[in-house]
LOKEMI-779255 format. One record per atom (N, C-alpha, C): chain; atom name; residue number from 1; residue in one letter; x negated, y negated, z. Coordinates in steps of 0.02 Angstrom, whole numbers, padded with zeros to 5 digits. Atoms other than C-alpha are relative to their C-alpha. Example, Ala and Ser with C-alpha at 12.3 -4.5 7.8 and 13.67 -1.06 7.14 Angstrom:
! LOKEMI-779255
A; N; 1; A; -00045; 00059; 00000 $
A; CA; 1; A; -00615; 00225; 00390 $
A; C; 1; A; -00045; -00060; 00000 $
A; N; 2; S; 00042; 00059; -00003 $
A; CA; 2; S; -00684; 00053; 00357 $
A; C; 2; S; 00039; -00055; 00037 $
! end
This chain:
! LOKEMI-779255
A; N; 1; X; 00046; -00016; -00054 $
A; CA; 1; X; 00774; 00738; -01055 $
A; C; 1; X; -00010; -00061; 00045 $
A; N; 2; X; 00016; 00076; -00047 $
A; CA; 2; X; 00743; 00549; -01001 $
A; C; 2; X; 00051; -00029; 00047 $
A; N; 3; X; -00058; 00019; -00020 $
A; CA; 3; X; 00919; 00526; -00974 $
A; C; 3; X; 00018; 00022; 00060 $
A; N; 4; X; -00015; -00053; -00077 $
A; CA; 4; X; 00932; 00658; -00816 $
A; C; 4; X; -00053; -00063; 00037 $
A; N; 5; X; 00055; 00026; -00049 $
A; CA; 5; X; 00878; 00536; -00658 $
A; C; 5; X; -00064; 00040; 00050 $
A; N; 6; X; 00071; -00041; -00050 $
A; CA; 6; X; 00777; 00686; -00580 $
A; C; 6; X; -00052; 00002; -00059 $
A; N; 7; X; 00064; 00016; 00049 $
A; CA; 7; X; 00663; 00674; -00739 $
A; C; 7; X; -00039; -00065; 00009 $
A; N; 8; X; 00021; 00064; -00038 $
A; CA; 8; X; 00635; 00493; -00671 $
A; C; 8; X; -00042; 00009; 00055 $
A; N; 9; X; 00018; -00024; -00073 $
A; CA; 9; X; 00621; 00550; -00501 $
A; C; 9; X; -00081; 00045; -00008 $
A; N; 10; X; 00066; -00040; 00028 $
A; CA; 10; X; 00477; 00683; -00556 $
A; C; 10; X; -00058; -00034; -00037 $
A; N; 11; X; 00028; 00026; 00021 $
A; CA; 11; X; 00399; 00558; -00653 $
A; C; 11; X; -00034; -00040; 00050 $
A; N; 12; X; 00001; 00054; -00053 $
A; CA; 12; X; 00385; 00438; -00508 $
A; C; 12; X; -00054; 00043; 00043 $
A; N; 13; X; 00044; -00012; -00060 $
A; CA; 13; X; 00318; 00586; -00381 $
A; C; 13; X; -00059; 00011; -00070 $
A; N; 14; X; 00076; 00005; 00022 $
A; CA; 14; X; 00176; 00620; -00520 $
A; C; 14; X; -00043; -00049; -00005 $
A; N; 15; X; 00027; 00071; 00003 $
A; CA; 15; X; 00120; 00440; -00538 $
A; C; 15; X; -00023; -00001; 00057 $
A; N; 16; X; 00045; 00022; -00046 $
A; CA; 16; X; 00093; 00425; -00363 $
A; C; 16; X; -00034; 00067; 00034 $
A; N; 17; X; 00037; -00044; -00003 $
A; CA; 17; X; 00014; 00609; -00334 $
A; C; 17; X; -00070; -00031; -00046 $
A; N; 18; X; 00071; 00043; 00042 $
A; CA; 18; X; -00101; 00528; -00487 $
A; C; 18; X; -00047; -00035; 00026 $
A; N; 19; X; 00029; 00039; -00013 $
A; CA; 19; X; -00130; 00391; -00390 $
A; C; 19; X; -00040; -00015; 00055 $
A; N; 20; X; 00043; -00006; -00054 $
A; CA; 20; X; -00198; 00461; -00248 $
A; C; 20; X; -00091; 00004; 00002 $
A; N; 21; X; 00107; -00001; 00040 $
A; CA; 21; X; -00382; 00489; -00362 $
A; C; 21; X; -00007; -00063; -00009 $
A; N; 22; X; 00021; 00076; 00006 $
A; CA; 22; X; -00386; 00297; -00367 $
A; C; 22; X; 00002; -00026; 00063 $
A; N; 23; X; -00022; 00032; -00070 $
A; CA; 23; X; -00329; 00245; -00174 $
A; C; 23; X; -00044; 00054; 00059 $
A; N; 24; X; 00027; -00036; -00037 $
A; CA; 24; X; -00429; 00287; -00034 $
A; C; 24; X; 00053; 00025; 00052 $
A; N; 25; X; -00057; -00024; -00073 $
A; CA; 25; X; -00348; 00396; 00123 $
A; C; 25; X; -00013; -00013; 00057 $
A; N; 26; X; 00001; 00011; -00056 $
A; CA; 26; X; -00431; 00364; 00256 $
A; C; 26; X; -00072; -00062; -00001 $
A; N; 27; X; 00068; 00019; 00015 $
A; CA; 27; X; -00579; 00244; 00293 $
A; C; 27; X; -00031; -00003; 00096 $
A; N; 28; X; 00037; 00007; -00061 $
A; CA; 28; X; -00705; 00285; 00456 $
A; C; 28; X; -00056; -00063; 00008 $
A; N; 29; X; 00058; 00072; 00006 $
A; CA; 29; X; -00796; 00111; 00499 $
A; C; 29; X; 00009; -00012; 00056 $
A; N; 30; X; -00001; 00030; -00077 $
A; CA; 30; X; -00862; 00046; 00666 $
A; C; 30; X; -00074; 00020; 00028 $
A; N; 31; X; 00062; -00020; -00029 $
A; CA; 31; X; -01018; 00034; 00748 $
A; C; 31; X; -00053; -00008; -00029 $
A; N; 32; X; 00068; 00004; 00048 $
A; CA; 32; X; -01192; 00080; 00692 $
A; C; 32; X; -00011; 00089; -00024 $
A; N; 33; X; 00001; -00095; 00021 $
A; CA; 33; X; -01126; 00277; 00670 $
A; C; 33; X; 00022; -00021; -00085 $
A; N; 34; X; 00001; -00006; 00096 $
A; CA; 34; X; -01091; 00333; 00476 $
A; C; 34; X; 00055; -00031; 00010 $
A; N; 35; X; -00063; 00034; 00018 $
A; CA; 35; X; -00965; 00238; 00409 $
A; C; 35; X; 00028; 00046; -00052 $
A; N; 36; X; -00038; -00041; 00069 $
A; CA; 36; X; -00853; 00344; 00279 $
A; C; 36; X; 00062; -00029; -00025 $
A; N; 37; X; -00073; -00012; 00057 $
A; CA; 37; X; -00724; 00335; 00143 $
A; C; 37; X; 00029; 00039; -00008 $
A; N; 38; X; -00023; -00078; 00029 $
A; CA; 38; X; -00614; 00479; 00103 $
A; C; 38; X; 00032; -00025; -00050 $
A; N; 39; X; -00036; 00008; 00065 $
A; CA; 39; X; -00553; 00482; -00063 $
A; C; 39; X; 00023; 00083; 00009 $
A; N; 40; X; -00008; -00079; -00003 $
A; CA; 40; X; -00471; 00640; -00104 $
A; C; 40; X; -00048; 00036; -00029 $
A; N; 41; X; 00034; -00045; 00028 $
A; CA; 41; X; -00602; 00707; -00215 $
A; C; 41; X; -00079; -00009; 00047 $
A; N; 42; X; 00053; 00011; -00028 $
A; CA; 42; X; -00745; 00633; -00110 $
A; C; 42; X; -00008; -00031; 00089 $
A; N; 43; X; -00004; 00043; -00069 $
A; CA; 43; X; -00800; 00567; 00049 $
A; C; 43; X; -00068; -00050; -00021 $
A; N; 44; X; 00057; 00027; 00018 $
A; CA; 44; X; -00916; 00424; 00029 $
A; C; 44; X; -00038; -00052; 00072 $
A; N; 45; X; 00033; 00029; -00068 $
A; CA; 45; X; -01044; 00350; 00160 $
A; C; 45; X; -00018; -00090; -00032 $
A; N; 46; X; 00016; 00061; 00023 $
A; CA; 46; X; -01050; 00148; 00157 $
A; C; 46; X; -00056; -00028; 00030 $
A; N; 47; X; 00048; 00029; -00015 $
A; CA; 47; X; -01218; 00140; 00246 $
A; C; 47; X; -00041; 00042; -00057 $
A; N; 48; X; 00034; -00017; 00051 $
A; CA; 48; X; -01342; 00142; 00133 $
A; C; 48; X; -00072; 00043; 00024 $
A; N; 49; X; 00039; -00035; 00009 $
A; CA; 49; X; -01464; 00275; 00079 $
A; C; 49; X; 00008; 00050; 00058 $
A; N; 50; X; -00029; -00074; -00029 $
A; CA; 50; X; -01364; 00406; 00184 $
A; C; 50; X; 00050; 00013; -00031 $
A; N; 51; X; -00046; -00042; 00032 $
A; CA; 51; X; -01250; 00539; 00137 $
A; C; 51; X; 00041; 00007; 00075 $
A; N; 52; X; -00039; -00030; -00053 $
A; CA; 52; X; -01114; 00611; 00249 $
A; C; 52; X; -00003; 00054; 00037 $
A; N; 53; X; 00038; -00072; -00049 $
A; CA; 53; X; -01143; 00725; 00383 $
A; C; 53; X; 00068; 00091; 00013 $
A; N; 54; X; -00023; -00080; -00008 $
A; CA; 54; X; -01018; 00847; 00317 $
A; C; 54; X; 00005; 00014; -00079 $
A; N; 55; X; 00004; -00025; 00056 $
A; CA; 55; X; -01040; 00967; 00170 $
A; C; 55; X; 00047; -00007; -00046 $
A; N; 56; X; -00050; 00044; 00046 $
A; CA; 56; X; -00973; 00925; -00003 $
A; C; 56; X; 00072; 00037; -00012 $
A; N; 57; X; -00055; -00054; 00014 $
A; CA; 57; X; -00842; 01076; -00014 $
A; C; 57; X; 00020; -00003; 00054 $
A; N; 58; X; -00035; 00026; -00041 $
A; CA; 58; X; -00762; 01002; 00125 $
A; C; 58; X; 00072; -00005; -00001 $
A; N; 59; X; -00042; 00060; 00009 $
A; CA; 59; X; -00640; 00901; 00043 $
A; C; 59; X; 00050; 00048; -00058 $
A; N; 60; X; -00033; -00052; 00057 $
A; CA; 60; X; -00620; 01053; -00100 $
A; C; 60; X; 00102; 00018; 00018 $
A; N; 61; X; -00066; -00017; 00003 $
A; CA; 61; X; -00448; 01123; -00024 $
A; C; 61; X; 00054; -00053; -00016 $
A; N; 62; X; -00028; 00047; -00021 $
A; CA; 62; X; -00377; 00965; -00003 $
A; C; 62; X; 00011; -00005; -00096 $
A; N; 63; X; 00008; 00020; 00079 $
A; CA; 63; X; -00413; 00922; -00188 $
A; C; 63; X; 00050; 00060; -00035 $
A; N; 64; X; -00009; -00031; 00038 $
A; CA; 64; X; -00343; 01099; -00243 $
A; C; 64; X; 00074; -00023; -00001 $
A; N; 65; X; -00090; -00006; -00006 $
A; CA; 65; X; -00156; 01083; -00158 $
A; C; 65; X; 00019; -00085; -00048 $
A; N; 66; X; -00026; 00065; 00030 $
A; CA; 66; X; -00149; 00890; -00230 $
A; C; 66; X; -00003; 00026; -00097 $
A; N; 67; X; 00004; -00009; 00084 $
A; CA; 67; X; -00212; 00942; -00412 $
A; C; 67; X; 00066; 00051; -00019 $
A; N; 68; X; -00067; -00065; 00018 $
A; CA; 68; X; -00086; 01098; -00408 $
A; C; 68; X; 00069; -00032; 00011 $
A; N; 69; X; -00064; 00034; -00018 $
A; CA; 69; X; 00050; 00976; -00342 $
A; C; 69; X; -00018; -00036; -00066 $
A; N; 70; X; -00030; 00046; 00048 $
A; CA; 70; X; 00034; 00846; -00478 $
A; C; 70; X; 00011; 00057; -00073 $
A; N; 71; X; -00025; -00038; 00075 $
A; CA; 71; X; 00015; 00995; -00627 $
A; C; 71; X; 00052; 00033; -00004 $
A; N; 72; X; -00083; -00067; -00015 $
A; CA; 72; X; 00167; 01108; -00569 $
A; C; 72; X; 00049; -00071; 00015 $
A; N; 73; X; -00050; 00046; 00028 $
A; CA; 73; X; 00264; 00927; -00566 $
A; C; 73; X; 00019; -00036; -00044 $
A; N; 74; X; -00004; 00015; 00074 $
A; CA; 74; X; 00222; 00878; -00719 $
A; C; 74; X; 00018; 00052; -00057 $
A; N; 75; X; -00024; -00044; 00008 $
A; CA; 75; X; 00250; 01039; -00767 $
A; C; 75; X; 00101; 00012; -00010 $
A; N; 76; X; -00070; 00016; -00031 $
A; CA; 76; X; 00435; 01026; -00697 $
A; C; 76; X; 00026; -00038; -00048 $
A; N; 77; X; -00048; 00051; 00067 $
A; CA; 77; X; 00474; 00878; -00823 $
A; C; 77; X; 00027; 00041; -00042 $
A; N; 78; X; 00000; -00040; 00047 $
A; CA; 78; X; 00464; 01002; -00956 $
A; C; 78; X; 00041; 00056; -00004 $
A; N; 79; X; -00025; -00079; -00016 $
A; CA; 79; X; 00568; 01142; -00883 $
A; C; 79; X; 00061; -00020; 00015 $
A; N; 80; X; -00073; 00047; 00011 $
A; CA; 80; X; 00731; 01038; -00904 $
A; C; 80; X; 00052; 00051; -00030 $
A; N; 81; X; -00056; -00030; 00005 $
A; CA; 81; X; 00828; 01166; -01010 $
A; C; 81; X; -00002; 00068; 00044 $
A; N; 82; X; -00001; -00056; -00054 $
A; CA; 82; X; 00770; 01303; -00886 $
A; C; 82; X; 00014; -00017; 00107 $
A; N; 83; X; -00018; 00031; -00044 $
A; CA; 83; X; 00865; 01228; -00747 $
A; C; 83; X; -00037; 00048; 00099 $
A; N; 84; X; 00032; -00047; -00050 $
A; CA; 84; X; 00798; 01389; -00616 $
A; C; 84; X; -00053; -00005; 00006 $
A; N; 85; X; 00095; 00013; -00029 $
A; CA; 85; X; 00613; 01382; -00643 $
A; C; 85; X; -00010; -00054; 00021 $
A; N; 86; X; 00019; 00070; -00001 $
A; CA; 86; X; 00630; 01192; -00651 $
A; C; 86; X; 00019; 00005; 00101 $
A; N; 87; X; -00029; 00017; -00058 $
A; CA; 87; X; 00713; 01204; -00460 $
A; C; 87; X; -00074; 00057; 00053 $
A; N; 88; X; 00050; -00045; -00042 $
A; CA; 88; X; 00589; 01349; -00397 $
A; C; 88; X; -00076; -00056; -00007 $
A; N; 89; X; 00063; 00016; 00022 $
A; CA; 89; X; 00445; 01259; -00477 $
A; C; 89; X; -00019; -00091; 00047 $
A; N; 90; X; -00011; 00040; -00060 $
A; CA; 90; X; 00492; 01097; -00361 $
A; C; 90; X; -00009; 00012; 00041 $
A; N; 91; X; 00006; -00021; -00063 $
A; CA; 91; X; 00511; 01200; -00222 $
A; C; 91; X; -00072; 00010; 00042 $
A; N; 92; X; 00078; -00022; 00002 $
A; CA; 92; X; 00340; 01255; -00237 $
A; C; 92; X; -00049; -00066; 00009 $
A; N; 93; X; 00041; 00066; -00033 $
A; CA; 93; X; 00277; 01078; -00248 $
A; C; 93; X; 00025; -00028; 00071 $
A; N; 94; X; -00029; 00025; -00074 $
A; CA; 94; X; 00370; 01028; -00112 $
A; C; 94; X; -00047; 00025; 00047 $
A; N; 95; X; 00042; -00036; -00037 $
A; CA; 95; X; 00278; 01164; -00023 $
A; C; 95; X; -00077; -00038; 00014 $
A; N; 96; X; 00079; 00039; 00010 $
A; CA; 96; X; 00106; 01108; -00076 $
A; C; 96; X; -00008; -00053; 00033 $
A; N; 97; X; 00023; 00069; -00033 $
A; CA; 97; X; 00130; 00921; -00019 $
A; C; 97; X; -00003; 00008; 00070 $
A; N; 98; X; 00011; 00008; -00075 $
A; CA; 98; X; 00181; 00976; 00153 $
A; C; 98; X; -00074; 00037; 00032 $
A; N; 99; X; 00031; -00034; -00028 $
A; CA; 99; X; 00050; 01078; 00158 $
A; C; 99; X; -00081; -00045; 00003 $
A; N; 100; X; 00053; 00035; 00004 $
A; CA; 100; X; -00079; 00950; 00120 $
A; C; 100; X; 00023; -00068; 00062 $
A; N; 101; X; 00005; 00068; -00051 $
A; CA; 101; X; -00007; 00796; 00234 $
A; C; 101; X; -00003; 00048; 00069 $
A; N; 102; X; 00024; -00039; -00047 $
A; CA; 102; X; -00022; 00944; 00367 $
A; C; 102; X; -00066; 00008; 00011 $
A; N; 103; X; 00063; 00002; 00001 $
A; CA; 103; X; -00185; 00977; 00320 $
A; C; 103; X; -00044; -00057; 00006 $
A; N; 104; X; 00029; 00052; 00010 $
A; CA; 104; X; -00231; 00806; 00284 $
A; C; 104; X; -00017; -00026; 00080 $
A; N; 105; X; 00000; 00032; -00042 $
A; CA; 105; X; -00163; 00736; 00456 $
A; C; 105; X; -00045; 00065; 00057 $
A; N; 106; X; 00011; -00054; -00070 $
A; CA; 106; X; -00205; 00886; 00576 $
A; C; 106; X; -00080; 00030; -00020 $
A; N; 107; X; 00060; -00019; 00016 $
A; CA; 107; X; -00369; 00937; 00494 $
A; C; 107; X; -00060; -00044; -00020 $
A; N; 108; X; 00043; 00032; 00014 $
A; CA; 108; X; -00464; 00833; 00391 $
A; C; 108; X; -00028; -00069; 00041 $
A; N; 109; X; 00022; 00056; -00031 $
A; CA; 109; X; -00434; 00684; 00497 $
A; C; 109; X; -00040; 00005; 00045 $
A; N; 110; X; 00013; -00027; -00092 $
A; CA; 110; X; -00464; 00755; 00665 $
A; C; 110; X; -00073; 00026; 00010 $
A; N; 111; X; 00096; -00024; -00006 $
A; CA; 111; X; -00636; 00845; 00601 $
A; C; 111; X; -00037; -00076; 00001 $
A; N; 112; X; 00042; 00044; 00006 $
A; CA; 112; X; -00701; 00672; 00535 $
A; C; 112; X; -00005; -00038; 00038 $
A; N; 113; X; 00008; 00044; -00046 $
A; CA; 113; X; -00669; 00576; 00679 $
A; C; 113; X; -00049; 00025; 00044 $
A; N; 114; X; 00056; -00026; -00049 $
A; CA; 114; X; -00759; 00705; 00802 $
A; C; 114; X; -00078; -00021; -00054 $
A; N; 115; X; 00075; 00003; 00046 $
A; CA; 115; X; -00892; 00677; 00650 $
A; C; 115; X; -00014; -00069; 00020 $
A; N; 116; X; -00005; 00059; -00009 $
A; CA; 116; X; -00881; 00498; 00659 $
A; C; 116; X; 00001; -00025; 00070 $
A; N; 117; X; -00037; 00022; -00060 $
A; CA; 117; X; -00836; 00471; 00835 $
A; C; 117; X; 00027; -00055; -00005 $
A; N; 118; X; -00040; 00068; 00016 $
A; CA; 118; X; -00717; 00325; 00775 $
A; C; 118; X; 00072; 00043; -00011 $
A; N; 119; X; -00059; -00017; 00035 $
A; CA; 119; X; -00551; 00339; 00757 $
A; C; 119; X; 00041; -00036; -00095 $
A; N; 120; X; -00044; 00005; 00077 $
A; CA; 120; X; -00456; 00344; 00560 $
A; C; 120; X; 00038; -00070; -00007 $
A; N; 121; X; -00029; 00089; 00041 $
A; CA; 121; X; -00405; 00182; 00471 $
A; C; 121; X; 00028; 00027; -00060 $
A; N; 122; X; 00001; -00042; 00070 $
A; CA; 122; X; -00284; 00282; 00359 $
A; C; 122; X; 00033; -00072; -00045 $
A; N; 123; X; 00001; 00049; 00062 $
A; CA; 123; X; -00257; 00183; 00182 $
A; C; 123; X; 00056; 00028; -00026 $
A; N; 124; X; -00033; 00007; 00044 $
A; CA; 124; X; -00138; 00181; 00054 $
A; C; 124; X; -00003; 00075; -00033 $
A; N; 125; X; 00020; -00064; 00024 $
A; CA; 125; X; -00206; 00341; -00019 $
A; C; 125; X; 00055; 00053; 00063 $
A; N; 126; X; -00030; -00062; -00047 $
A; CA; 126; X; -00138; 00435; 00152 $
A; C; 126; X; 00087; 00011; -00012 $
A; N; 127; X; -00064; -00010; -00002 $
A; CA; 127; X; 00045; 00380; 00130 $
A; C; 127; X; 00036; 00015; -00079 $
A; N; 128; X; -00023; -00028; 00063 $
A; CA; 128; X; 00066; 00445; -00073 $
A; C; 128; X; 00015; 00052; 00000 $
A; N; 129; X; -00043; -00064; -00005 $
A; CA; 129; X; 00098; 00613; -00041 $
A; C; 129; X; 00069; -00005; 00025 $
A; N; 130; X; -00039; -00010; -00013 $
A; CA; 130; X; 00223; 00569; 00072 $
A; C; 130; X; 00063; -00036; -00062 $
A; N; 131; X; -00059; 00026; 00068 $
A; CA; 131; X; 00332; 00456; -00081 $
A; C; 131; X; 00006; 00046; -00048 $
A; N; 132; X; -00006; -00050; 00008 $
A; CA; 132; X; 00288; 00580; -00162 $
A; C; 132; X; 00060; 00061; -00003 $
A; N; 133; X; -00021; -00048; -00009 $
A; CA; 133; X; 00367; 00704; -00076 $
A; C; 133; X; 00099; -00024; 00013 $
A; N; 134; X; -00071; 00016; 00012 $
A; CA; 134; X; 00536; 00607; -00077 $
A; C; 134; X; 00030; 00001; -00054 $
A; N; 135; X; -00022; -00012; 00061 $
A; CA; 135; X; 00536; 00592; -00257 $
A; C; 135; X; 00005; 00059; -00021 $
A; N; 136; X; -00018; -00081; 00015 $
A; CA; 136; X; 00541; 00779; -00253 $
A; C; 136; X; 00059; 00015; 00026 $
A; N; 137; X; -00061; -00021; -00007 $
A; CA; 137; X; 00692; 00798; -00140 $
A; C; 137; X; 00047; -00018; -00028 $
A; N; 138; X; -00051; 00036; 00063 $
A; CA; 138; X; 00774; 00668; -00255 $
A; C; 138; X; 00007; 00049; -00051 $
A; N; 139; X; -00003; -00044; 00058 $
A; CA; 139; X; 00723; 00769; -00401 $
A; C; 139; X; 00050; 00076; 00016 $
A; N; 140; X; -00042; -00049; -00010 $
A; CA; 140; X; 00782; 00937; -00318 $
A; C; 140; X; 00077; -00018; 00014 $
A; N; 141; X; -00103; 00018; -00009 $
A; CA; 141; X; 00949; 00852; -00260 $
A; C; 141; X; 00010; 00006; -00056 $
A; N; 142; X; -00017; 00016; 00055 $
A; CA; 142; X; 00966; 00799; -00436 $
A; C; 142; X; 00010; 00073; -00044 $
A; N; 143; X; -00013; -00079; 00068 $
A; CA; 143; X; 00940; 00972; -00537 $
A; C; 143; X; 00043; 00033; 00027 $
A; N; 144; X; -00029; -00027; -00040 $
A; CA; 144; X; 01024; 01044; -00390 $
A; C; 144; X; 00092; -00020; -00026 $
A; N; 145; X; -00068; 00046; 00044 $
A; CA; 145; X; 01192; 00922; -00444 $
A; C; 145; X; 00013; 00057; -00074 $
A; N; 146; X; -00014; -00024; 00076 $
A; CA; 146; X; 01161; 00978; -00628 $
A; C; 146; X; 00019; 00075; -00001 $
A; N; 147; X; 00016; -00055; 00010 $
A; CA; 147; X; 01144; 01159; -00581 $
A; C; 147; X; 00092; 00005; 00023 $
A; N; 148; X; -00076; -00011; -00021 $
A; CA; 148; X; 01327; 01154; -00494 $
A; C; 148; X; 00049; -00028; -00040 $
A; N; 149; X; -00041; 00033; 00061 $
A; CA; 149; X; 01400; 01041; -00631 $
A; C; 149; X; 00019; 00059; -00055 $
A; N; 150; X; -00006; -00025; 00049 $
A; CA; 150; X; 01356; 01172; -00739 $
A; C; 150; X; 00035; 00073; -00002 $
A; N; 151; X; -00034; -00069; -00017 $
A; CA; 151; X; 01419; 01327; -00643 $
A; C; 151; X; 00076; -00014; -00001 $
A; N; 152; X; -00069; 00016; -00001 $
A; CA; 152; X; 01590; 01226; -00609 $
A; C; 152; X; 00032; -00006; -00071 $
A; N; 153; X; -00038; 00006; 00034 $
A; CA; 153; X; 01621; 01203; -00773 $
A; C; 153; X; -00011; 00059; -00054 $
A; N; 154; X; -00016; -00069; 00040 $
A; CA; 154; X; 01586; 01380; -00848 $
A; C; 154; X; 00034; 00053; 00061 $
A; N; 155; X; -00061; -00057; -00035 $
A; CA; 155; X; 01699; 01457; -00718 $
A; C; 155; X; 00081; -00028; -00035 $
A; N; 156; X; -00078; 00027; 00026 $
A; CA; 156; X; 01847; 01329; -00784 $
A; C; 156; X; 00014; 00041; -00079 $
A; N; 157; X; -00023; -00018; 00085 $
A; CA; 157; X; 01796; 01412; -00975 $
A; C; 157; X; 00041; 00070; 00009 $
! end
């Protein structure tokens, strides 16, 4: 299982899907308006003894497509001798990430700034999906390889 480099590759995009709950994505600061953090699971206000002036199920979708991307790729490790689900089940993350750096960039940012009236200071957190989402086409190249290795050589039997 370790030995296949798209099991690498898959390993790699979950680590940094992981690591997006530790790295912030964006940070709003400037002025004497709210200052914010976005984390993926939160948004946090750095003036004190205020909250953020947008509701907490905000941030919910955002959180669902990332959590469903790192479990259906960790998932994927596992689905090694089922070379088909393992390739659909990629595809599907693949899906998910674009659908969150879509969402991320075109939505979430764009509301918090009109919230903020500042413009986005995105972080380290913003650009993990996208490595992410390379270590997935790696991975799919890779099973993709195995999947034709394996057809070429049960047509030669």
């Amino acid at each position: 299982m370790i030995q296949r480099i798209q099991t690498v590759y898959l390993l790699l995009a979950v680590a940094a899907l992981g690591a997006m709950f530790y790295f912030p994505l964006a940070t709003f600061i400037g002025g004497d308006k709210d200052q914010l953090i976005m984390y993926i699971y939160e948004l946090v206000s750095k003036v004190p003894d205020s909250s953020p002036a947008v509701p907490s199920f905000f941030i919910y979708p955002g959180l669902a497509l990332v959590s469903l991307s790192l479990l259906f790729s960790f998932i994927a490790i596992f689905l090694f001798k089922n070379r088909k689900m393992q390739l659909k089940l990629v595809r599907l993350v693949v899906i998910l990430i674009l659908g969150f750096i879509a969402a991320f960039f075109f939505y979430y940012a764009v509301e918090l700034e009109k919230i903020s009236g500042i413009s986005a200071t995105y972080e380290i957190g913003a650009y993990l999906p996208l490595v992410a989402f390379v270590f997935l086409v790696l991975a799919y190249r890779g099973i993709m390889s195995d999947e034709k290795l394996i057809r070429s050589s049960e047509r030669l039997r």
